[in-house]
C-alpha positions, -999 to +999 in steps of 0.1 A: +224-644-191+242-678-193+225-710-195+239-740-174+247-761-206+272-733-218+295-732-189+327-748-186+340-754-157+378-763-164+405-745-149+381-739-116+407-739-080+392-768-060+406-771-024+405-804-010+405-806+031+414-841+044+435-854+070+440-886+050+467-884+025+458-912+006+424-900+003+436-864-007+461-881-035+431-899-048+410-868-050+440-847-064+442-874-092+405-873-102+401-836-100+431-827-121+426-852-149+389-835-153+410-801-159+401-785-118+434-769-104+434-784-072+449-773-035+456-796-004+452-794+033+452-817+062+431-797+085+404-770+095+435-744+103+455-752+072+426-753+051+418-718+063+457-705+054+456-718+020+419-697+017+439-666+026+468-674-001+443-692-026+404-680-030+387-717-045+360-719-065+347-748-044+357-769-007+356-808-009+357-809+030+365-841+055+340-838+087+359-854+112+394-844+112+425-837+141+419-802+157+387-782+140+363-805+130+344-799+090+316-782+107+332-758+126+358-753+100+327-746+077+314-721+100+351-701+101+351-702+060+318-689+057+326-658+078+357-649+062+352-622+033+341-632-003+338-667+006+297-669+017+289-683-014+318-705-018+301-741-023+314-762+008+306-801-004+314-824+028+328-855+020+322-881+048+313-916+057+284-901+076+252-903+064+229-905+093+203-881+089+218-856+120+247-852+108+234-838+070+216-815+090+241-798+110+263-800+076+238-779+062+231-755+090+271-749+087+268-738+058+275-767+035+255-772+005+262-808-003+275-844+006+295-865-011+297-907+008+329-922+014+339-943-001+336-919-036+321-926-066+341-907-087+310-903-111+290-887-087+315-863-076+322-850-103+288-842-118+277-827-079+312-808-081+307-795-119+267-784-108+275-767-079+305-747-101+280-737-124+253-728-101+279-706-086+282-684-119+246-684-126+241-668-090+272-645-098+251-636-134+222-628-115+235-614-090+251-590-113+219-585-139+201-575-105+228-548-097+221-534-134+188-535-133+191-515-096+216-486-114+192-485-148+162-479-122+178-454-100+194-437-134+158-437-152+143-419-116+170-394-116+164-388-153+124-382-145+132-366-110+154-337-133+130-335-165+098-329-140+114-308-116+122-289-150+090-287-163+066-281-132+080-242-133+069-234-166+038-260-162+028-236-131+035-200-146+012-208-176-014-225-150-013-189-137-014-170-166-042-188-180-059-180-147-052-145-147-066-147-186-097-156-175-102-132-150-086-104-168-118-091-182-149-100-203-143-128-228-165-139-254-176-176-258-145-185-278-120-168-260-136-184-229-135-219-242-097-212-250-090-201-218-108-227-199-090-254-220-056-243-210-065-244-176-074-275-174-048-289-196-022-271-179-037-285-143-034-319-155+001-318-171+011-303-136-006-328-117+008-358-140+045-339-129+038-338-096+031-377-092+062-385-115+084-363-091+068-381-062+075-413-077+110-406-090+119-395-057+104-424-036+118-452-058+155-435-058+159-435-021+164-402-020+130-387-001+139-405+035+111-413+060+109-388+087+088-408+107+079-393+142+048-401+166+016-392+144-017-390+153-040-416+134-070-400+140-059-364+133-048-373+099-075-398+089-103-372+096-089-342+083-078-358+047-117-372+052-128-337+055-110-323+024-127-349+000-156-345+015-157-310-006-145-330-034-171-353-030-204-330-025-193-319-060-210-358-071-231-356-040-213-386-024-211-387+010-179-398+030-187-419+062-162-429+088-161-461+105-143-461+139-140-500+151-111-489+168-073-475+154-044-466+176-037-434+190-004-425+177+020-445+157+058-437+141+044-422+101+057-397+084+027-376+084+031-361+050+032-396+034+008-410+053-016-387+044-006-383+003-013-427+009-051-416+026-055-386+000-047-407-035-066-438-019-098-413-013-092-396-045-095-427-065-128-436-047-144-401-051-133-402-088-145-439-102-180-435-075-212-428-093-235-399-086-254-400-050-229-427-039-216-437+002-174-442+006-167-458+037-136-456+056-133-487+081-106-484+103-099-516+128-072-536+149-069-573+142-041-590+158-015-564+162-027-548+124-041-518+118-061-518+089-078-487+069-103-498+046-119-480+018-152-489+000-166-476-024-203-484-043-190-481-082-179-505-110-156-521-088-123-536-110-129-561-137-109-594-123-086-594-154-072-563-149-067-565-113-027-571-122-027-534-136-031-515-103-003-504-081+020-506-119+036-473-133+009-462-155-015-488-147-050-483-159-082-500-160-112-499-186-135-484-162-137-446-169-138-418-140-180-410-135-173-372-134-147-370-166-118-369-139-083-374-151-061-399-142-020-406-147-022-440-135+008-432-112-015-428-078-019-464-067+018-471-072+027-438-052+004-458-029+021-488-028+059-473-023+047-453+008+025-483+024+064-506+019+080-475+035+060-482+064+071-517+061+030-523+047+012-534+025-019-519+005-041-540-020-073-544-037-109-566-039-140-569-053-164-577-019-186-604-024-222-593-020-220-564-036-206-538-059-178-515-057-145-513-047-123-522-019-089-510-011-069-520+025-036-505+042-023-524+069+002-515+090+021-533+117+011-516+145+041-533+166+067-520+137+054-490+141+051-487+179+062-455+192+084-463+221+078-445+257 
């Protein structure tokens, strides 16, 4: 990207709008012995007529002028097409306070005091030139950096669609292998490895494909009026089985949660289902998860504790990344992709959310929090 210092800003079209010719000849002098390419007019409509024939690269403007004045002229130029981030500089023997602030909320981005110092104007003029084209660099590293993303997504979305077939048919065959018939130790501890291998290469597809899809736009919210409730408990129940595998008991909070809101229900619950999943996995043995669910000023919030490790402070920047992993290790040899908390955070900003985590004070473990705006969310009668 460019750096100020190496942009010249010769040969740039500057459009001078006075009704004082003398003023204009002045300005025309200045501008084109500094290299600008200048344009004239003597008013808000002929000012607007040269735009149309002539796009500039920046507006010395005159506030008060016959017909239009500079602030309504500014408004006009600022709604035409292409010219939003023209810089509009007035140029005025107004200074009182008032009136820069109206210039401003027209859309101007500077003022220059009559009578000019030609010093002055031309270093304002040459900054706002080149903070023109840094925005236009930015601007257009931004767009790249949009198409690299959504090419890389598509890339993943194709390779793990791709591979989840055959990931799946030798899940199955390894499955039917080890119910096929007697095996002996070795054969068994073959078998077993494959299935467990080939389960966690299939889950690790699974979350890219989520992932790939989210990020790329192309899995659209079909949000429609969802029971809170409903979908809180049952994903509750399901890890409950997961979790009397650790003998860790699940315990639901009810401070209060709205009846129904505008989710889409299947991503709503893959948000409750990885956030559960995570708890169940990093808890220790004969642990308590606690889901606390509760309205606070218009936000509903789910919170889920848990009574492990919690997440050492200087690694708190690695959740809710691609791949983001901590040092603290799953208590029951679980696997992990490190894709599940950012899966998390695309659907919670979806829902126009947020999800995050914390260490509570007082005591160990874990906490993570959605909240949703239960007025964004509203479902309307």
């Amino acid at each position: 990207m460019k750096q100020a210092e190496e942009i010249n800003t010769e040969g740039s079209r500057i459009l001078v709008v006075d009704d004082d010719e003398i003023i204009r000849m002045l300005l025309r002098r200045l501008l084109e012995r500094s290299g600008f390419v200048v344009d004239e007019a003597d008013s808000g409509e002929s000012a607007i007529e040269c735009i149309e024939a002539h796009e500039p690269d920046l507006i010395l403007l005159d506030v008060i002028m016959d017909g239009i004045d500079g602030f309504v002229t500014c408004r006009k130029i600022k709604k035409m097409r292409g010219l939003k981030e023209v810089p509009i500089i007035f140029v005025t023997g107004r200074s009182d306070t008032s009136s820069i602030v109206e210039g401003l909320d027209a859309g101007g981005c500077d003022y220059v005091a009559k009578p000019i110092n030609r010093h002055e104007a031309l270093a304002r003029m040459r900054n706002h030139l080149k903070m023109r084209v840094l925005m236009g660099c930015q601007r257009e590293f931004i767009n790249r950096l949009k198409e690299d993303k959504l090419a890389k997504n598509r890339i993943i979305g194709v390779a793990s669609h791709d591979l989840r077939n055959p990931l799946a048919s030798i899940r199955g065959l390894s499955d039917f292998l080890a119910e096929s018939g007697p095996l002996n130790h070795e054969q068994k501890e073959i078998a077993d490895t494959i299935q467990s291998t080939s389960a966690s290469m299939l889950h690790l597809v699974d979350e890219l494909l989520d992932l790939s899809v989210i990020e790329s736009g192309e899995e659209h919210s079909n949000a429609e009026p969802c029971q809170v409730r409903e979908v809180i408990s049952s994903s509750l129940n399901i890890y409950q089985f997961t979790a009397n595998e650790k003998s860790i008991k699940l315990e639901l909070d009810d401070r209060g949660m709205p009846d129904l809101l505008m989710l889409d229900k299947a991503q709503f619950r893959r948000l409750m289902d990885n956030l559960l999943s995570n708890a169940v996995k990093y808890s220790p043995f004969c642990s308590f998860i606690r889901v606390i669910t509760e309205q606070v000023n218009g936000i509903f919030k789910i919170v889920i504790e848990d009574e492990g490790p919690g997440i050492p402070e200087d690694e708190m920047h690695k959740l809710f990344t691609h791949f983001g992993k901590t040092s603290v290790q799953p208590t029951g040899n679980e696997s992990s992709t490190g894709l599940g908390l950012a899966i998390c955070k695309e659907i919670a900003e979806l829902h126009r959310g947020k999800v995050y985590a914390e260490n509570p004070e007082g005591r160990v473990g874990a906490r993570f929090t959605i909240e949703l705006d239960t007025q964004v969310l509203a479902v309307c009668t």
